[in-house]
C-alpha positions in Angstrom: 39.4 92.5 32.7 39.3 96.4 31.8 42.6 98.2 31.5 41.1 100.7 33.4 40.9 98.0 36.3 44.1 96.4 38.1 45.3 93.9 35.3 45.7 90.4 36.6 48.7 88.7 37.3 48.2 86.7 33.7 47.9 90.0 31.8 51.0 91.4 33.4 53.2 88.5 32.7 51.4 88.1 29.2 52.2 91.4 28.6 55.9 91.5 29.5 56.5 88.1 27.1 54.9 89.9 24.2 56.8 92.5 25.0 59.8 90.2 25.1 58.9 88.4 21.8 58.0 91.0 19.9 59.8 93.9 20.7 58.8 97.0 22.7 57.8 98.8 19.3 55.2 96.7 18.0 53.3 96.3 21.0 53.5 100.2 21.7 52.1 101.0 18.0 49.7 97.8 19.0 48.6 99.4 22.1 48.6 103.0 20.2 46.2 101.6 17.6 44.2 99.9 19.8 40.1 101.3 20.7 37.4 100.7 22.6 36.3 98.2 20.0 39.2 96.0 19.9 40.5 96.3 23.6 38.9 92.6 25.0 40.5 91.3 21.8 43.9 92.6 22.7 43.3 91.5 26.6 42.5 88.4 25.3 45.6 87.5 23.5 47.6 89.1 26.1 46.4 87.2 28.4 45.2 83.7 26.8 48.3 83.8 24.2 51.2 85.5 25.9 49.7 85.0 29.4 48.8 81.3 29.2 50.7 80.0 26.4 54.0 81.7 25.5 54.6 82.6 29.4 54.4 78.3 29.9 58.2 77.1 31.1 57.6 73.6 29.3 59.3 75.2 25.8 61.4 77.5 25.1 61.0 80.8 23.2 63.0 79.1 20.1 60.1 76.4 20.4 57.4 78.0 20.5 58.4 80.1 17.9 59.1 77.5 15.2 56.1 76.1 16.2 53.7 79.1 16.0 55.9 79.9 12.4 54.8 76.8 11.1 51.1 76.9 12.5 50.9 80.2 11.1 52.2 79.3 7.9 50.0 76.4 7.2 47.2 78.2 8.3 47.3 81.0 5.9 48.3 83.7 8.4 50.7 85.3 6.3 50.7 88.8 8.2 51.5 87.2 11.2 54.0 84.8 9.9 55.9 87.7 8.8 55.5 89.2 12.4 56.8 85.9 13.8 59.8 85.8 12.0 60.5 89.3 12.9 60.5 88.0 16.3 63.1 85.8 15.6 65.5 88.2 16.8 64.2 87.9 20.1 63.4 84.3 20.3 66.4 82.7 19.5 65.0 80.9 16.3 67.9 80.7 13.7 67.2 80.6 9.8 67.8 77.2 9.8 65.4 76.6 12.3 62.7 78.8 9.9 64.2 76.3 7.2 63.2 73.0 9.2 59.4 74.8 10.1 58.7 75.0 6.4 59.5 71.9 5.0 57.0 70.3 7.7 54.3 72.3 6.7 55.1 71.4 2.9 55.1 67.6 3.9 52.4 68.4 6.8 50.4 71.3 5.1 50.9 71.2 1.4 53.9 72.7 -0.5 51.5 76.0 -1.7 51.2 76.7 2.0 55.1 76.6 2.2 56.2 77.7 -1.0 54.0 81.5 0.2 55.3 81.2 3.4 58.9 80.8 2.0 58.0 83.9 -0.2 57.0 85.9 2.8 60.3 84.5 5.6 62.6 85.8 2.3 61.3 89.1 2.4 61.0 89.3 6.0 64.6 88.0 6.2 65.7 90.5 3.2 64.6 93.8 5.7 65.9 92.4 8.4 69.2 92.1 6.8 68.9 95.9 5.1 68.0 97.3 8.6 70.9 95.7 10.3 73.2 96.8 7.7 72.1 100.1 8.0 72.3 100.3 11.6 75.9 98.9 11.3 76.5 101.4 8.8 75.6 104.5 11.2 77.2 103.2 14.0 80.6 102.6 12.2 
């Protein structure tokens, strides 16, 4: 599928659940960023990832994303980890939950997988935490 065509049904519900995980900001600077090049990439994942997968009704948001957390985390995929546990705020996944991910992939992945991983959720959690307290600080 072009973008230029009609986007399929799949693409259009992939597209709102990324846009429900991940915010409405990152998949705008996603889209912005996006070329001719890597356009069937990001129709792919829209579709195949968000479409297929995340759109399923079998888990929940909170599932799947202490699942994908944990897949990312003991493959390696430390940019995206961090970008799933930004998402947290819109999944539902708690810190605790993030807590329970990583000790199965230390005992599942190897403990150097975690202990990076852990590294990365920390920092992720530490800008989370300074954005929200600046946000409460303008507000009131």
């Amino acid at each position: 599928m072009s973008m230029a065509d009609q986007p399929s049904k799949r693409f259009e519900e992939g597209m709102a659940t990324r846009r429900s995980v991940l915010g409405n900001a990152h998949v705008d600077r996603a889209s912005g960023l996006m070329t001719e090049f890597d356009r069937p990439f990001q129709e792919l994942i829209t579709e195949a990832a968000w479409g297929h997968v995340w759109s399923r009704p079998t888990w929940t948001k909170r599932e799947r994303s202490m699942v994908t957390i944990a897949l990312l985390a003991a493959l390696g995929h430390h940019d995206e980890v961090a970008m799933h546990v930004r998402a947290t705020a819109n999944t539902g996944a708690t810190r605790e939950d993030i807590t329970e991910a990583m000790l199965h992939v230390a005992i599942y992945a190897g403990v150097p997988a975690a202990n990076t991983a852990i590294k990365i959720v920390k920092q992720v959690f530490e800008q989370m935490d300074a954005e929200t307290a600046s946000t409460e600080e303008r507000n009131g």
